[in-house]
PAMI-484653 format. One line per 4 residues: their letters; for each residue x, y, z of N, C-alpha, C, O. Coordinates in nm, 3 decimals. Example, Ala and Ser with C-alpha at 12.3 -4.5 7.8 and 13.67 -1.06 7.14 Angstrom:
REM residues 2
AS> 1.319,-0.569,0.780,1.230,-0.450,0.780,1.320,-0.330,0.780,1.424,-0.332,0.846; 1.285,-0.225,0.708,1.367,-0.106,0.714,1.290,0.003,0.787,1.341,0.114,0.804
This chain:
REM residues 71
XXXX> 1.676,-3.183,-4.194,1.799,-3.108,-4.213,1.921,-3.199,-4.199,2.002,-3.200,-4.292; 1.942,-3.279,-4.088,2.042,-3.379,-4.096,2.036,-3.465,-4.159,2.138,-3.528,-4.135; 1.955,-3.539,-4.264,1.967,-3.575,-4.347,2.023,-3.543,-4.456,2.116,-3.600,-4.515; 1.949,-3.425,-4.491,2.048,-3.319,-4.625,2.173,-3.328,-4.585,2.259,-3.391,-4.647
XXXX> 2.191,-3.268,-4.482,2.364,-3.234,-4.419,2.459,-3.376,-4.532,2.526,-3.370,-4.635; 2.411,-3.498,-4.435,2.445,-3.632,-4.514,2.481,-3.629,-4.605,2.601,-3.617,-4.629; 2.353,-3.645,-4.728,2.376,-3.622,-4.851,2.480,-3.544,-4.890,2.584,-3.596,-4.928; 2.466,-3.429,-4.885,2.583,-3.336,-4.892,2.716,-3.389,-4.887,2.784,-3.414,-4.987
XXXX> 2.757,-3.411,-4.751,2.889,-3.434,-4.715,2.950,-3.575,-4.826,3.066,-3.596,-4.862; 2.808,-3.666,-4.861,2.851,-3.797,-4.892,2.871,-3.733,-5.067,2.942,-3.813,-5.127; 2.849,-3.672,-5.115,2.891,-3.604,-5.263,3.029,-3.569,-5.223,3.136,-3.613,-5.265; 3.004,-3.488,-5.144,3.138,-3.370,-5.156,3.263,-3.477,-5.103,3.381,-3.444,-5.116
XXXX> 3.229,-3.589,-5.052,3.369,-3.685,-5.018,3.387,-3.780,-5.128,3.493,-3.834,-5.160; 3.223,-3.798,-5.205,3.293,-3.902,-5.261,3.306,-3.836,-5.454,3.319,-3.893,-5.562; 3.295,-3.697,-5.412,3.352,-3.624,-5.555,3.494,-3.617,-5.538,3.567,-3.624,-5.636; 3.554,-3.600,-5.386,3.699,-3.531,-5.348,3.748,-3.672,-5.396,3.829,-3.666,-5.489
XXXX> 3.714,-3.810,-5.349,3.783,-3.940,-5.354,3.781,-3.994,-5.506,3.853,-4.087,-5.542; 3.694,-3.927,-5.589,3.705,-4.027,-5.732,3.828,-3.909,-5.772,3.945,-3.942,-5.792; 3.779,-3.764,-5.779,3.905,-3.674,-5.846,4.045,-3.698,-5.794,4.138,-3.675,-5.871; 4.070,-3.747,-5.662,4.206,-3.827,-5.629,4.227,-3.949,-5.695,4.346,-3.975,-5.713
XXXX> 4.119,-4.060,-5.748,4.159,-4.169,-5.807,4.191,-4.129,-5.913,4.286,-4.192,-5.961; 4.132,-4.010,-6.001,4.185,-3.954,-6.123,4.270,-3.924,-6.187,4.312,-3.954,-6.299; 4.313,-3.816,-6.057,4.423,-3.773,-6.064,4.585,-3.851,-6.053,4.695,-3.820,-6.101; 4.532,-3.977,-5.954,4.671,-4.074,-5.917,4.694,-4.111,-6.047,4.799,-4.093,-6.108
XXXX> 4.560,-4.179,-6.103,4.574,-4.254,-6.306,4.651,-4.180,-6.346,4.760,-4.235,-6.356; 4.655,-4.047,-6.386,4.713,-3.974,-6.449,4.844,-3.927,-6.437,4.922,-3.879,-6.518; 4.851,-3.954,-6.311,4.996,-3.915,-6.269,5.091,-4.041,-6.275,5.206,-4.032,-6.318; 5.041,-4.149,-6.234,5.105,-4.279,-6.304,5.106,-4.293,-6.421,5.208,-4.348,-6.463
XXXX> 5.012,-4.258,-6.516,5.052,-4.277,-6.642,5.134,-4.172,-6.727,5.188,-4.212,-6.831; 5.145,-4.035,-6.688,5.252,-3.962,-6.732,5.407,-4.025,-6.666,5.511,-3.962,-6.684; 5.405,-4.157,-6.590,5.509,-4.193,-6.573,5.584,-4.227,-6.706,5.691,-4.173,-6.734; 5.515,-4.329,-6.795,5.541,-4.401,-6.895,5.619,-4.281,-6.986,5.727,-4.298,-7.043
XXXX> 5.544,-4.167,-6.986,5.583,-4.087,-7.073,5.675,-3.993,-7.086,5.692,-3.917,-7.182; 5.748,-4.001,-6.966,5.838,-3.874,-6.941,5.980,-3.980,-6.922,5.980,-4.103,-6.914; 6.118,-3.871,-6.917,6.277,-3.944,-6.833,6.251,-4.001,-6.698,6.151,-3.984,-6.627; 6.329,-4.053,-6.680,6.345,-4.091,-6.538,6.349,-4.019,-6.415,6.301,-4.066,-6.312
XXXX> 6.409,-3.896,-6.421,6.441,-3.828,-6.370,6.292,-3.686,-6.253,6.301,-3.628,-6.145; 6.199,-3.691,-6.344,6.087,-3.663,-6.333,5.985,-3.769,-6.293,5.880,-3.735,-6.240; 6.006,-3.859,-6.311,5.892,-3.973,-6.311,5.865,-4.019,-6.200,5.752,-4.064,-6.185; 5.962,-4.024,-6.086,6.018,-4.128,-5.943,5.896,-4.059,-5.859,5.811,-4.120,-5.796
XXXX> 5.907,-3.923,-5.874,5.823,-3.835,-5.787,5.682,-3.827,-5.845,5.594,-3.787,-5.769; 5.650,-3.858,-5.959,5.539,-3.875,-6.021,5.451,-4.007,-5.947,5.347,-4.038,-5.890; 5.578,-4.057,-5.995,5.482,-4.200,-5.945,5.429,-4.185,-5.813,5.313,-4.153,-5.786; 5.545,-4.215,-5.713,5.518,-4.189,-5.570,5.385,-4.085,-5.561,5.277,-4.145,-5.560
XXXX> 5.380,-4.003,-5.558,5.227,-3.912,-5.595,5.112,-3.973,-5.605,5.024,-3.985,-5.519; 5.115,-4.026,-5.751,5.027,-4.102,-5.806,4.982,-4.190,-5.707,4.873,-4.167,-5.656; 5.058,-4.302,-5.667,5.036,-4.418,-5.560,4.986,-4.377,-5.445,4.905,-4.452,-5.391; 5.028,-4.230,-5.370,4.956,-4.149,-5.264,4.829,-4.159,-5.308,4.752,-4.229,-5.244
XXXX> 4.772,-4.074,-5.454,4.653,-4.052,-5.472,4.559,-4.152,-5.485,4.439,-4.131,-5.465; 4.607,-4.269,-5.519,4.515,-4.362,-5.572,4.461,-4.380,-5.367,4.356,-4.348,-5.313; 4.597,-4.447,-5.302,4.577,-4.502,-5.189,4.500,-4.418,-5.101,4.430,-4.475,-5.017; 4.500,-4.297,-5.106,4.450,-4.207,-5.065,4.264,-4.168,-5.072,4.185,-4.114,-4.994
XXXX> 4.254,-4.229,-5.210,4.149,-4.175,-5.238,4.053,-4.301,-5.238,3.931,-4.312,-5.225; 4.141,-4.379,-5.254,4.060,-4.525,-5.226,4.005,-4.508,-5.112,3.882,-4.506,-5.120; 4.044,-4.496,-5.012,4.045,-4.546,-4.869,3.931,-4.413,-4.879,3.819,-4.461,-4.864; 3.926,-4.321,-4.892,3.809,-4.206,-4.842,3.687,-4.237,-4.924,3.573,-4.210,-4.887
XXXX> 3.721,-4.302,-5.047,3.587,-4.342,-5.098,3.500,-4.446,-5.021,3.378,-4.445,-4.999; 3.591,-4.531,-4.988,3.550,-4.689,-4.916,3.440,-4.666,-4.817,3.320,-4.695,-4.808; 3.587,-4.561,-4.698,3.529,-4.484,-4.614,3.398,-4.451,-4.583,3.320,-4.497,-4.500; 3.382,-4.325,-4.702,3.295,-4.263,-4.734,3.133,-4.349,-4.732,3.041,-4.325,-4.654
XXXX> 3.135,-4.459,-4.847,3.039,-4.554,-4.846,3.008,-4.660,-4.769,2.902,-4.720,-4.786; 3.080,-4.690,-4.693,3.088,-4.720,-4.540,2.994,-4.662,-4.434,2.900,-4.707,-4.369; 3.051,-4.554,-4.441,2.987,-4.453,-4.289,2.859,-4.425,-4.350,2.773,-4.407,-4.263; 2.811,-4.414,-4.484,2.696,-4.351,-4.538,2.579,-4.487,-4.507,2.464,-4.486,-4.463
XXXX> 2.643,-4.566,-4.540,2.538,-4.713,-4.482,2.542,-4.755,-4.391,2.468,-4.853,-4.383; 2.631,-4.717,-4.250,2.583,-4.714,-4.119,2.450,-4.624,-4.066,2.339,-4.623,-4.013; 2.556,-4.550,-4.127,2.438,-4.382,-4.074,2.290,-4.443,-4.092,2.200,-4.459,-4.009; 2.298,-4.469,-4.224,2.143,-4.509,-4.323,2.114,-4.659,-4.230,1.993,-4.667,-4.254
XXX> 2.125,-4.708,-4.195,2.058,-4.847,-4.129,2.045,-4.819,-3.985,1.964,-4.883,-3.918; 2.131,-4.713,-3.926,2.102,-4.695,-3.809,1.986,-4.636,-3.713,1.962,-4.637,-3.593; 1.923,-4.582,-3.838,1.825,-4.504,-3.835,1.691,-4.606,-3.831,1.577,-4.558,-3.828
């Protein structure tokens, strides 16, 4: 059962962390495309998401290969 648990959690973080890297791409690249005026806050976003989602992916595959060798 704690194994499954694992598995589990290690999808569901590292589905949450790629759809944040996704989402940052996208939001940086509707920078290019819009005024200025809209974009400042785009970006900033974007750069949250990437940094954000980086770090939980890393994270994520990190703690999953402790867990797994510790055993």
């Amino acid at each position: 059962m704690n194994r499954i648990l694992l598995w589990f959690l290690f999808g569901v973080f590292t589905s949450l962390a790629l759809l944040m890297v996704v989402f940052g791409i996208l939001f940086i690249k509707d920078v290019y495309g819009h005024s200025a005026e809209a974009s400042f806050g785009s970006l900033i976003f974007g750069i949250l998401l990437l940094l954000v989602g980086g770090g939980v992916l890393s994270s994520t595959i990190a703690e999953t290969i402790r867990k797994l060798f510790q055993r």
